[in-house]
C-alpha positions in Angstrom: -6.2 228.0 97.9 -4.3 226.6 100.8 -1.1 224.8 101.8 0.3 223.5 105.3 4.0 222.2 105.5 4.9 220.3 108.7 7.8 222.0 110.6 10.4 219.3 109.0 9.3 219.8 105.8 8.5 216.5 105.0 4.3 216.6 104.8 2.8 219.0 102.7 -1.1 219.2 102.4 -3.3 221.7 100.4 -6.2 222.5 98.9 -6.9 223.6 94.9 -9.1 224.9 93.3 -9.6 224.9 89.2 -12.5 226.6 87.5 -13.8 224.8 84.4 -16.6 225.1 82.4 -19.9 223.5 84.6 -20.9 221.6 81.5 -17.9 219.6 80.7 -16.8 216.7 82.7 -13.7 215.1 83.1 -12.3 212.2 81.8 -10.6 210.2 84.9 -8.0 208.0 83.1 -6.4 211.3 81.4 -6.4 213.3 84.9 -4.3 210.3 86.2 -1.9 210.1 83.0 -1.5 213.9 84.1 -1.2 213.9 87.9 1.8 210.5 87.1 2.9 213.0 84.5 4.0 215.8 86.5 5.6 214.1 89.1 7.4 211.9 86.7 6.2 209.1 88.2 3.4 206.3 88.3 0.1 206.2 89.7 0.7 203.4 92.6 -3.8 203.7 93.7 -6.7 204.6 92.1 -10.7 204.5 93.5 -12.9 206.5 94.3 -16.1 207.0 96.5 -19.4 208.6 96.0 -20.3 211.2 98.5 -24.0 213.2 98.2 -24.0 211.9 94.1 -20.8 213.2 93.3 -17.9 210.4 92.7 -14.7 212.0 94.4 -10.9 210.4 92.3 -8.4 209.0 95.0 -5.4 208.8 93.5 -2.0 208.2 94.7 1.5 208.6 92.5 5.0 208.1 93.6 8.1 210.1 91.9 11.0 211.8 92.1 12.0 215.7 91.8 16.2 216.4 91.1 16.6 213.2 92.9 14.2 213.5 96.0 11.6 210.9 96.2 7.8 212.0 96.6 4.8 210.5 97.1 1.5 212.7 96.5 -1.7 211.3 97.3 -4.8 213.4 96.2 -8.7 213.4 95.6 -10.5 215.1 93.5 -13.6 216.1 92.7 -16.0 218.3 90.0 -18.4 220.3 91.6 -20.6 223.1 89.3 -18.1 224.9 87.5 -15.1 224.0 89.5 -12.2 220.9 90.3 -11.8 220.7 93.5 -7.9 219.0 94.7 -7.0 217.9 98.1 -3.2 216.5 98.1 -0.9 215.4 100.5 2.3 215.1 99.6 5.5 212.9 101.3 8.9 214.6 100.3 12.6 212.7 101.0 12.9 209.3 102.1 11.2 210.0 105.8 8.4 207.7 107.4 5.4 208.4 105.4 2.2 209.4 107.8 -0.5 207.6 106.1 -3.1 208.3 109.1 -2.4 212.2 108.9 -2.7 212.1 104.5 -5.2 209.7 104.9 -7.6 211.6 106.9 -6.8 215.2 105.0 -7.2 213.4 101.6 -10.6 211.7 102.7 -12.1 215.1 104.3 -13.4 216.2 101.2 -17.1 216.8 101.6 -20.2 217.4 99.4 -23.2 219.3 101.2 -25.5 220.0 98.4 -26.1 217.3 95.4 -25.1 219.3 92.2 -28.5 219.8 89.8 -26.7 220.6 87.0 -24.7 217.8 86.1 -24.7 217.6 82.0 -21.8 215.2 81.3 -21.5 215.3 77.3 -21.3 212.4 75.0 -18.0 210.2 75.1 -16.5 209.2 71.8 -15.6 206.2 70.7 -12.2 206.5 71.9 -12.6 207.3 75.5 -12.1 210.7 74.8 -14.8 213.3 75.2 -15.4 216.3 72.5 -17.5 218.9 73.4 -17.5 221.7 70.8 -13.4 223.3 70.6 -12.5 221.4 73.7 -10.7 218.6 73.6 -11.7 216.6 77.2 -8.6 214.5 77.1 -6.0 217.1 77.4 -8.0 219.6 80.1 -8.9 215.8 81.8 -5.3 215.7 81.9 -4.1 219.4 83.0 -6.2 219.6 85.8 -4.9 216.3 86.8 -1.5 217.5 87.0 -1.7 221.4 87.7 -1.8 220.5 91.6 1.5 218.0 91.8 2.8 220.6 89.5 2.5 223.6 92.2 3.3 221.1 94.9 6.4 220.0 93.0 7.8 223.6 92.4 7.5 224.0 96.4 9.5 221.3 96.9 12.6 222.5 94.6 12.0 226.0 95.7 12.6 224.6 99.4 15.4 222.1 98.5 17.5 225.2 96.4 16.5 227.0 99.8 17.7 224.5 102.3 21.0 224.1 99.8 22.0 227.4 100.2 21.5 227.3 104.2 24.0 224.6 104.8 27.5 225.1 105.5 
């Protein structure tokens, strides 16, 4: 939806937004193998908090992309038939500004309390089926579709930076 880069290029914040079916809910420990996937990296926090009855993910994952380090923290949340995704990400090895990511990451706010929140049946595995959908892998998509966007910025602005130096 939106994306802010400081003017060194260092802090990158931005807001997603995923449509998904309203009746299917996501399975948390497969949207954090996919956010640690796509940054080819680990997940380094996890919690969450519970704003107006809906539980918002905080998750934070630390990587590298052709060599740069990069730390993305994020939270996310399912409202109606949408994944909401606010991510702050920390490219290079300069002082991270955990008040500034802190506060964007933890703006996320719920005004109205969601009526229609079927969850589905979990199986025996962790993994939730509901008709021709397997939960896991969507679960674990969304999870990673944001740091994936966020990471093809980065290399777009590294190959662009490249090319500007002497």
């Amino acid at each position: 939806m939106v994306l802010w880069v400081s003017n060194d290029g260092m802090l990158r914040l931005g807001v997603i937004k995923i449509a998904i079916p309203s009746h299917i809910k996501l399975v948390r420990s497969s949207a954090e193998e996919g956010f640690a996937e796509e940054i080819g990296g680990t997940i380094t926090a996890s919690s969450s908090v519970v704003k107006n009855g809906h539980e918002i993910w905080l998750m934070t994952a630390k990587g590298s992309a052709h060599g740069v380090n990069i730390q993305i923290t994020q939270a996310m949340v399912q409202y109606n038939a949408n994944v909401y995704k606010v991510m702050a990400a920390n490219v290079g090895d300069a002082p991270i500004d955990e008040t500034t990511i802190n506060t964007f990451v933890n703006s996320i706010d719920i005004k109205a309390v969601n009526p229609n929140s079927d969850t589905g049946r979990a199986g025996s595995d962790g993994r939730r089926q509901n008709g021709h959908i397997d939960l896991h892998n969507l679960s674990k998509t969304i999870g990673g579709v944001g740091a994936l966007l966020l990471m093809g910025i980065i290399v777009c602005l590294l190959v662009r930076r490249g090319k500007n130096k002497p």
